[in-house]
N, C-alpha and C positions, 0 to 999 in steps of 0.2 A: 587384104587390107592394102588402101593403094596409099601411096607416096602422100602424104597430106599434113596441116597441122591440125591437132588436135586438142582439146583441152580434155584433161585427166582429172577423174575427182571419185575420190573413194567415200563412202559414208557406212557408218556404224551406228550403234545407239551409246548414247553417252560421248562418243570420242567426234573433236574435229579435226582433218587433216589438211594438210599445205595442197592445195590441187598443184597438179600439172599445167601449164598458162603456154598456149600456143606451142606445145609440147610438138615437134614433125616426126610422124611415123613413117618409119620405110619397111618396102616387102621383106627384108630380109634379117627384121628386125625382131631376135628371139627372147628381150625382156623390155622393160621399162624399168626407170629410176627407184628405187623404193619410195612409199610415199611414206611418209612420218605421222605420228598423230601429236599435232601442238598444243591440243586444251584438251581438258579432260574433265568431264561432270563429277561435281561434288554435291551432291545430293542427302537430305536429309528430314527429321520431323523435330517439330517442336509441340510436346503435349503439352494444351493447359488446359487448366480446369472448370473456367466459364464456358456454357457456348458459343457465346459473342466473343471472345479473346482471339485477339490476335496477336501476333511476335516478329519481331523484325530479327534476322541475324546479320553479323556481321562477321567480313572475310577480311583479316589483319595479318600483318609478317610475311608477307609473301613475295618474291622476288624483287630486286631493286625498279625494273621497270613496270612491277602489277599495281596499281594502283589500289587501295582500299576500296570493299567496294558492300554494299548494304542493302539485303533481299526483304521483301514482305513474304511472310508467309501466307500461303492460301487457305482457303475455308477448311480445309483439315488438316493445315501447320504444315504443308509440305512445302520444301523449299530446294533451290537448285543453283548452282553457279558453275560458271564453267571456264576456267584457269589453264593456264600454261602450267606444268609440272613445276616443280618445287615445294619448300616447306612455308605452312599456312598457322595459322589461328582463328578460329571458329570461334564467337559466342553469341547468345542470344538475350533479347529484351524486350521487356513489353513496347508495343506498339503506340498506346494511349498512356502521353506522359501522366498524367494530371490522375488516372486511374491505378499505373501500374508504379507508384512511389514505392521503396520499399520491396519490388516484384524482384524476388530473383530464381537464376535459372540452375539444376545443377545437370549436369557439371557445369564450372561457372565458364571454362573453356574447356575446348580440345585443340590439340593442335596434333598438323597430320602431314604428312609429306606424300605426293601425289605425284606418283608414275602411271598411275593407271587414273580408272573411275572411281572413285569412293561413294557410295549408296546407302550408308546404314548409321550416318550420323546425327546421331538422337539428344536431343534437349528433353528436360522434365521441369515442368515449373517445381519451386523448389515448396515441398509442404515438412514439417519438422515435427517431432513430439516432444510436450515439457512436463517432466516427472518432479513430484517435490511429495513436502510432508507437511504436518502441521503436527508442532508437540504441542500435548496440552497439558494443564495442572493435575486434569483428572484424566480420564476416559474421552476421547474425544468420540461424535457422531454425526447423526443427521444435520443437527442445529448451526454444524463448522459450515460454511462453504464460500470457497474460495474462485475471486473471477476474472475475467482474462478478458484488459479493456487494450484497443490501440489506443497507442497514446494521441497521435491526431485525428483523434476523431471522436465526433461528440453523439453519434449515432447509436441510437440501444443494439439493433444488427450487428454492432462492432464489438457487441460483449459477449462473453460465454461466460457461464458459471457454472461450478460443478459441486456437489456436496460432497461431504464423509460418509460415511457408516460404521455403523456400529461395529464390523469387524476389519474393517482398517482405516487409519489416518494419513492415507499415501493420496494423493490426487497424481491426476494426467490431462493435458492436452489435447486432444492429437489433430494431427494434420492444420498445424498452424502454420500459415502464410510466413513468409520473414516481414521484418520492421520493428520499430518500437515499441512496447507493451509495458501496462502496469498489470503485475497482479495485487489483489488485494484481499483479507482473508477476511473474515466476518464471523461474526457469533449471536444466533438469534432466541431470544426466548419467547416463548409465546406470551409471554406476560408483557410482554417488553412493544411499545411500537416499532413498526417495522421498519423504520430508519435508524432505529437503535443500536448497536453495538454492543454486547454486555463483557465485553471481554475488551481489556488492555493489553498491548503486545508490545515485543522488543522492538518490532518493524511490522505495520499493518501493510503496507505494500511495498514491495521490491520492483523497481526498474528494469527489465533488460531488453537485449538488445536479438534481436531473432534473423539469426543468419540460415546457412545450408545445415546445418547438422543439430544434430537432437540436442536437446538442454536438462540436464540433471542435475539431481543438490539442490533444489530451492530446499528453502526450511524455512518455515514462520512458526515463529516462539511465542505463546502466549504469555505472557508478564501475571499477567494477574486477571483481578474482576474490577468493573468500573462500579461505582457508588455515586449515586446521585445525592446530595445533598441543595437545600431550599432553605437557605435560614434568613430571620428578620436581622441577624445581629452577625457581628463578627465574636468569635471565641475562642477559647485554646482548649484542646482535648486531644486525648491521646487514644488510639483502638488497640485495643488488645485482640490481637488474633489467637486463632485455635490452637498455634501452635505455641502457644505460652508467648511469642515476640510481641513486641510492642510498636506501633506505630506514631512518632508524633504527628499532631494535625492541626493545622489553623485553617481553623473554621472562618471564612470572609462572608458578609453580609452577600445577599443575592444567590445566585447561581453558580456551583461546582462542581467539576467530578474530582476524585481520588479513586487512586488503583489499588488493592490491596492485596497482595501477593496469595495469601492463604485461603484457599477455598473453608465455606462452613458459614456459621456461627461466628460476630464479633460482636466487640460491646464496646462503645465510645464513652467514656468516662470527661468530664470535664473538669478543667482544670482553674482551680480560683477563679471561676468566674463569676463577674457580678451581674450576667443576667439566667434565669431560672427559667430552663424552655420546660417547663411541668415534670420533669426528671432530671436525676442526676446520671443517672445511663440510660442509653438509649442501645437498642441494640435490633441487628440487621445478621438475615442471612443473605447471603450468595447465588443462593440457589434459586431466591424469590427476589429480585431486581427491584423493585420499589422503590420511587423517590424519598428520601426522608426529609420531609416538612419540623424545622425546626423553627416555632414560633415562640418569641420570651412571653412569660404570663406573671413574672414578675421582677424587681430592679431590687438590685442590693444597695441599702444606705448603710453607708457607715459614717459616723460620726464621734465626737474627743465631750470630755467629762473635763472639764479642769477646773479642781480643788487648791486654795490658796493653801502653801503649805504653814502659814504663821498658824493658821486655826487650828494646828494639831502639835503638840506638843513632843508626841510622840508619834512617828510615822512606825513603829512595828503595831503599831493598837490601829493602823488601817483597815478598811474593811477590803477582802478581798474582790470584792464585786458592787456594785451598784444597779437595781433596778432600773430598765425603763420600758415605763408604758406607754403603748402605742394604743392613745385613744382619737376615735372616731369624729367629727363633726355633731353628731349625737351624745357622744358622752360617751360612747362604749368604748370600754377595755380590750382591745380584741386582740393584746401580746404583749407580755412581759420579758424582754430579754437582759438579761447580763451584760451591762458593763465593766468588762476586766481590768486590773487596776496593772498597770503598764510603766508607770515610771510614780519615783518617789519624791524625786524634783531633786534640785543639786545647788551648789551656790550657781550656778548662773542662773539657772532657773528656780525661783520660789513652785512654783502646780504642780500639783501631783496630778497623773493624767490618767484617766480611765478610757478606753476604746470599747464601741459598740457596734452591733449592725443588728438590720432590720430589713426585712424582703416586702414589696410593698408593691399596688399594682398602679398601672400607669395612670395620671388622674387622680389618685385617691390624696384626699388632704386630710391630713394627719395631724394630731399635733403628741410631741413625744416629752413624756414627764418623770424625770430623773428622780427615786429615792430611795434613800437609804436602807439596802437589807438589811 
């Protein structure tokens, strides 16, 4: 080696070093300076799950003079950065804002301190599993199933749905992206259209919120059964359920549901009402979901009897009752009811007063004729 200046430069894989710069070699020169290595590869993958996905990472906390600094990963999520020693933080993100809402990655960081090369730092897009149950009043089965919408999104693609069976009532998930979701539980009878619901619950759908780690403990309660009701009128009535309890119920003109906790057989009883839907109970099972069409087929009249009390000399010699007939346009007789005698009149009032009623159909003109049993 003759007497010269030289430039000095070492190379490795992964590592870069400070060269030698106009470094002068003499013959009698038995080393050279050490050379250092100043940056050091930080190498890594980001697995996701589409084949078009791609991930950006990001290199944060790093020396006061390392600037922050933001890689794209390549067509097989590999990525590289190459830093002066010190301590770092690593995380990763989808690449496509508008697609990757919601995307996240686990672990959600690393952080690493860098003497050397680091090569083996791995991102996982993050996918979770959601374990729940459904109680039901009976036996729950095929008919339950329960399903899993994002909440922004109005896409069928964005739904899952899973059923029961017949030997458990547990549902699962699996490998759900993080972000917002509803679940919602459902109960379908074959009798029933398929937009129907035949079951009422505590909570038909529960909210949550879908991070890095699994989600357990849902529960949805079913409340009862829904009952379809269609009536011309409004009414009072109360259901007796199976299990001897009693429901009260205002019946409203149009379209209702009511929920009725007791699985089976019930019977709706009505209560003083003055319209006549062609029974006095009407009764529904559970198990067979049908609307019940409640149309009046006839109107209760009631009407006052009033007797001057001078023309009786003696009100204990009243008659208990007073006839009236309910005759036709024709002349026909077609009901004789009972006017009960209800007051005997008092010094304010001279009448003694009798009450009556009569069920009668809409239209029908009647004329009603009071006498004496």
């Amino acid at each position: 080696v003759t007497s010269k200046r030289y430039t000095v430069v070492a190379e490795k894989d992964h590592y870069k070093f400070k060269s030698l710069e106009n470094f002068m070699v003499l013959p009698n020169m038995a080393s050279v300076p050490d050379i250092r290595a100043t940056y050091y590869d930080i190498c890594g993958l980001v697995r996701m799950i589409g084949r078009d996905s791609t991930a950006k990472v990001t290199l944060t906390h790093g020396p006061e003079n390392a600037k922050p600094q933001v890689k794209q990963t390549d067509e097989n999520g590999s990525f590289c950065f190459e830093v002066p020693p010190g301590e770092y933080r690593l995380s990763s993100f989808s690449s496509k804002q508008e697609s990757g809402a919601g995307l996240l990655f686990v672990p959600p960081y690393v952080d690493i301190i860098v003497n050397s090369p680091i090569l083996n730092v791995e991102f996982s897009q993050a996918q979770v599993n959601l374990y729940g149950t459904v109680l039901c009043k009976e036996k729950c089965g095929p008919a339950i199933s329960v399903s899993l919408v994002r909440s922004s999104s109005n896409s069928r693609e964005d739904r899952k749905t899973v059923g029961l069976t017949d030997e458990s009532s547990d549902f699962m998930f699996p490998k759900v992206f993080p972000g917002k979701y509803r679940l919602v539980a459902k109960s379908k009878s074959s009798l029933a259209a398929s937009h129907t619901d035949n079951w009422c619950w505590e909570q038909s759908s529960i909210d949550i919120d879908v991070g890095t780690e699994d989600i357990a403990g849902i529960v949805f309660v079913q409340k009862g059964f829904w009952v379809h009701i269609i009536s011309t009128h409004d009414a009072d009535a109360v259901v007796q359920q199976p299990d001897a309890s009693v429901l009260n119920l205002e019946i409203k003109k149009g379209s209702q549901r009511i929920c009725v906790e007791s699985p089976g057989a019930h019977e709706i009883h009505f209560i003083k009402s003055c319209i006549f839907f062609g029974s006095s109970i009407v009764k529904f099972d559970t198990t067979n979901p049908l609307p019940i069409h409640l149309k009046a087929e006839k109107y209760l009249l009631e009407g006052k009897i009033l007797v001057d009390a001078c023309l009786h000399a003696n009100v204990n010699e009243l008659s208990e009752s007073i006839i009236v007939d309910t005759v036709t346009t024709d002349g026909e007789v077609i009901n004789a009811s009972p006017a009960q005698l209800v007051s005997h009149g008092n010094d304010i009032t001279t009448s003694i007063v009798y009450e009556y009623s009569i069920w009668a159909n809409l239209g029908d003109e009647l004329t009603l004729v009071p006498r004496d049993s």
